[in-house]
N, C-alpha and C positions, 0 to 999 in steps of 0.2 A: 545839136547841143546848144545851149542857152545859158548861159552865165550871167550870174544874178549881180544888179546894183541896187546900193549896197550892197557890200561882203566883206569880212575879216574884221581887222580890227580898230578898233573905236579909239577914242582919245584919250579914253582911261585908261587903256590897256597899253598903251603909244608910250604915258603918261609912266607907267606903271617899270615898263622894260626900260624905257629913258635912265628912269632914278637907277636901276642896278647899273647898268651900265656906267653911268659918270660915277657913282663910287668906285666900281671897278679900276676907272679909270683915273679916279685922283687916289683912292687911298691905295687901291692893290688889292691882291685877295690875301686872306680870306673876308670874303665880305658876306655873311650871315643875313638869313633870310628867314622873317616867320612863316611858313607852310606855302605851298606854292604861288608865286608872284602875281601870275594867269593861271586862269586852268587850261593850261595844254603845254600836254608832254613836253612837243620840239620845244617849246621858248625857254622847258625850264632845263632839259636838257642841254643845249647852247649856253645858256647860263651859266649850267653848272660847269662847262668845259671850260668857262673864260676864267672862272674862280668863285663864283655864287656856291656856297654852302646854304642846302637850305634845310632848316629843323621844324620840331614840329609845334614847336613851345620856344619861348624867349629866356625858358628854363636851361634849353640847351646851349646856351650862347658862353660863352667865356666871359668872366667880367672885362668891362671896359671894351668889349669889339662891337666893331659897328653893325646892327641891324637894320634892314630893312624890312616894314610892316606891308603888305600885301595890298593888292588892290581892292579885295572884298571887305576890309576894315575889320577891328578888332572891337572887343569889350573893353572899358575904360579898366578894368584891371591889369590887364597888358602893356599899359602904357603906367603902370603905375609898379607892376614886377621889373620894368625894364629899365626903370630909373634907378630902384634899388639894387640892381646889378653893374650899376653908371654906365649902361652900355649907353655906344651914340647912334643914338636912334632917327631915324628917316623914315617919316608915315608918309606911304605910296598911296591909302586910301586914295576910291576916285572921289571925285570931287559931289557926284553925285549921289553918294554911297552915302557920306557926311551931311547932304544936306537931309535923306532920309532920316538918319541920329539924330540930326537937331531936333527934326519935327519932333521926333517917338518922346527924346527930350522933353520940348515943351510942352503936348501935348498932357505929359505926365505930370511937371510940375504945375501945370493949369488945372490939375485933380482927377482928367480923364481918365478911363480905363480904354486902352491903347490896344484893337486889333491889328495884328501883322498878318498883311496876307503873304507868305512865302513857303518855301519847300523846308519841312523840318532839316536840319542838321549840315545845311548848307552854308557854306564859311561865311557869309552876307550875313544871315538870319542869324546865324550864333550871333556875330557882334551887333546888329540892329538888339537882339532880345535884349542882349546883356545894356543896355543904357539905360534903361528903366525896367528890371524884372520883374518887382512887384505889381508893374502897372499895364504891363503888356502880355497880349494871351496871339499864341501864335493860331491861326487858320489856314490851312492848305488848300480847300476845295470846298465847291458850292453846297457839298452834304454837311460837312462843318459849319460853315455859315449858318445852315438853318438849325443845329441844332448848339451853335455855342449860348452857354449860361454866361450872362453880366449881368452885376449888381443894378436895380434898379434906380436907386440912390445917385448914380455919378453919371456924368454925360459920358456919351462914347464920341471916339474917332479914329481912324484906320489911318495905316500908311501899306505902303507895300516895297516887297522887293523890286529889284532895280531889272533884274533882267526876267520876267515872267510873259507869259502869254497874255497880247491884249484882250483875247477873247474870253478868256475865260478868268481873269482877270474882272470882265466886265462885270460876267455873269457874278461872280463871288460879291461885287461891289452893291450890284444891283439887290442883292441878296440881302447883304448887310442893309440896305437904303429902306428896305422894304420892311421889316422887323424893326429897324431902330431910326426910322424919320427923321433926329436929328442928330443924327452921325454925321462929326466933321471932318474933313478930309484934308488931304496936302492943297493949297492954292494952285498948281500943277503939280500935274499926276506923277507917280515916283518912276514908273518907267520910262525906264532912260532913253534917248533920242537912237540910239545905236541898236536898240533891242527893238525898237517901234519902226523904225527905218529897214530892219532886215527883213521884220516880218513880214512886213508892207509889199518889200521889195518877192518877195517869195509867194504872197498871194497873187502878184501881177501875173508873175510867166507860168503860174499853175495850169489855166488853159492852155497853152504851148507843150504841154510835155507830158508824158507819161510814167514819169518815177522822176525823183529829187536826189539827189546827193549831198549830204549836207557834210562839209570839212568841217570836224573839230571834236574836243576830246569829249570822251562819254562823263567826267565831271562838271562839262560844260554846260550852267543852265540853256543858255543864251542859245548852245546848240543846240542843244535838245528841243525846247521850244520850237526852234524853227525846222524839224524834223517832224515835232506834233502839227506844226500848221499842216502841213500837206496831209498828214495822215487822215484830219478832221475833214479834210475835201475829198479825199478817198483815192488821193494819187500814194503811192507804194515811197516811203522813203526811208535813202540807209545812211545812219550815221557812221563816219568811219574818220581818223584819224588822218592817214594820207593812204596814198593811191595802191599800198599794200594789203590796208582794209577792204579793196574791192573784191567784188565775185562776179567771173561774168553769166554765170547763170541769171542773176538778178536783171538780165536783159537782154534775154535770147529775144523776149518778142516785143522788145521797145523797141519805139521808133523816134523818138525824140527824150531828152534825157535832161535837166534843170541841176546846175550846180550853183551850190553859194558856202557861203563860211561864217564860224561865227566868232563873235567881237573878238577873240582871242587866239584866233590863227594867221598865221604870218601867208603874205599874196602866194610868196612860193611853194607852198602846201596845195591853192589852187591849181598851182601850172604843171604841179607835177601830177594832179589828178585828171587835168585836159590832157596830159599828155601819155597817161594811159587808155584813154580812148582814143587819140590818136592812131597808135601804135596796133591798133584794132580796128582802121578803117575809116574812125568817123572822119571827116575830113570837114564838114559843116560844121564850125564852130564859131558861134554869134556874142561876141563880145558886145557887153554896152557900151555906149559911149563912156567919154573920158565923164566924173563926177565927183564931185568933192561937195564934202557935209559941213564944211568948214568950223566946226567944234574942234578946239585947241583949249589945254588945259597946260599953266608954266608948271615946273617941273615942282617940286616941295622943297620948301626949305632945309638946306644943311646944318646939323650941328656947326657952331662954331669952330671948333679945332677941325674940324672938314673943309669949311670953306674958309682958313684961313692956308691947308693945306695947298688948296686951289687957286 
């Protein structure tokens, strides 16, 4: 067995569970939450045992309690329903997420017509779309690329989601490059360092193994992706949540087996997954060396009456 570096989770998502947390811990619960903080179950499960409430809408909040905004980021409506509610609000947006909205931002008030390459209806895309709606046209895949209508009148330029596949990412880009020659792009690329570093990390040990493991939840782009990487080389891989998601049929006739995790799953979700093979023999278990990505993001700013609480 082989366990991948990178794995788990990234700065945003560090970032993301931090901010619940110190509310937790200065104001008390209940401490309100707009739709899940990460995507994956345990973090939000733990969460919600320490006093995280989380809803689906800022609609559901009580006037006056404090919210916290997710790490996928919101529409500027959200933040405009949540003030008319005087709740106290704490945006966990990552920080990478927000510089994506700027671009989509400027790019719009600059008069472009703004392609989003991302997966429709994914908590990212919703709030990436909503910062400029009228000027942003969402594309998922290289068949869309060739076939999106824009105005011939206005310059074009792309951004993209934060957690997608480089590869086919590329292909969509090169797509777009191709059809519209002066399409402008981000000055760096929107994929984030944590989704590019996993996948990187998962392409390496591909030769070493014969099926992939991938820890994290099935909402999880990040995991998903690095689930597709292996499939697109033609090694067999299963996304599963923890080590109860396993089967061991899936490796009667493996002989070496690739584990990693993505941005949004806690280390101990991997150890409990090594330790079901384990407990099945494997005894060869090839840890990488120690590594660190050293991306750190400070935590967001508290409302006033919060951080005078603290």
């Amino acid at each position: 067995m082989v366990v991948a570096a990178p794995r788990g989770f990234c700065a945003g998502v560090v970032r993301a569970v931090e901010t619940v947390e110190r509310a937790l811990s200065v104001h008390g619960p209940p401490v309100y939450v707009r739709r899940h903080i990460v995507h994956n179950t345990h973090v939000v499960r733990d969460l919600e045992e320490r006093g995280a409430v989380f809803v689906e809408s800022e609609a559901d909040v009580p006037e006056g309690a404090l919210l916290v905004l997710a790490a996928h980021g919101v529409a500027p409506s959200v933040y405009r329903a949540a003030a008319a509610r005087s709740l106290l609000t704490i945006d966990a947006t990552c920080p990478l997420v927000r510089k994506v909205h700027a671009e989509a931002r400027r790019f719009a008030d600059e008069g472009f017509r703004v392609v989003l390459v991302g997966h429709a209806g994914h908590d990212e895309v919703v709030g990436t779309m909503a910062q400029a709606p009228d000027a942003i046209v969402l594309v998922e895949n290289v068949e869309q690329a060739r076939a999106v209508e824009l105005p011939s009148d206005r310059p074009v330029a792309y951004v993209t989601q934060t957690t997608l596949s480089l590869d086919e990412t590329a292909e969509i880009v090169s797509t777009l490059r191709a059809r519209f020659p002066s399409i402008a792009g981000p000055h760096r690329g929107d994929i984030c360092y944590a989704t590019t570093n996993r996948q990187s990390a998962v392409k390496a040990l591909l030769a070493e193994v014969e099926a992939l493991v991938v820890v994290g939840s099935p909402e999880s782009s990040n995991s998903n992706r690095l689930a597709e990487t292996a499939r697109d080389r033609g090694v067999p891989a299963y996304l599963v949540e923890d080590e109860t998601g396993l089967e061991e049929r899936w490796f009667a006739d493996v002989e070496a087996v690739g584990v990693t995790a993505g941005a949004s799953t806690p280390e101990a979700l991997v150890g409990r997954v090594v330790g079901w093979f384990r407990a099945r023999g494997v005894a060869d278990v090839r840890w990488p060396a120690d590594y660190s990505e050293d991306v750190f993001f400070k935590l967001p700013p508290a409302p006033l009456e919060l951080a005078a609480a603290s």
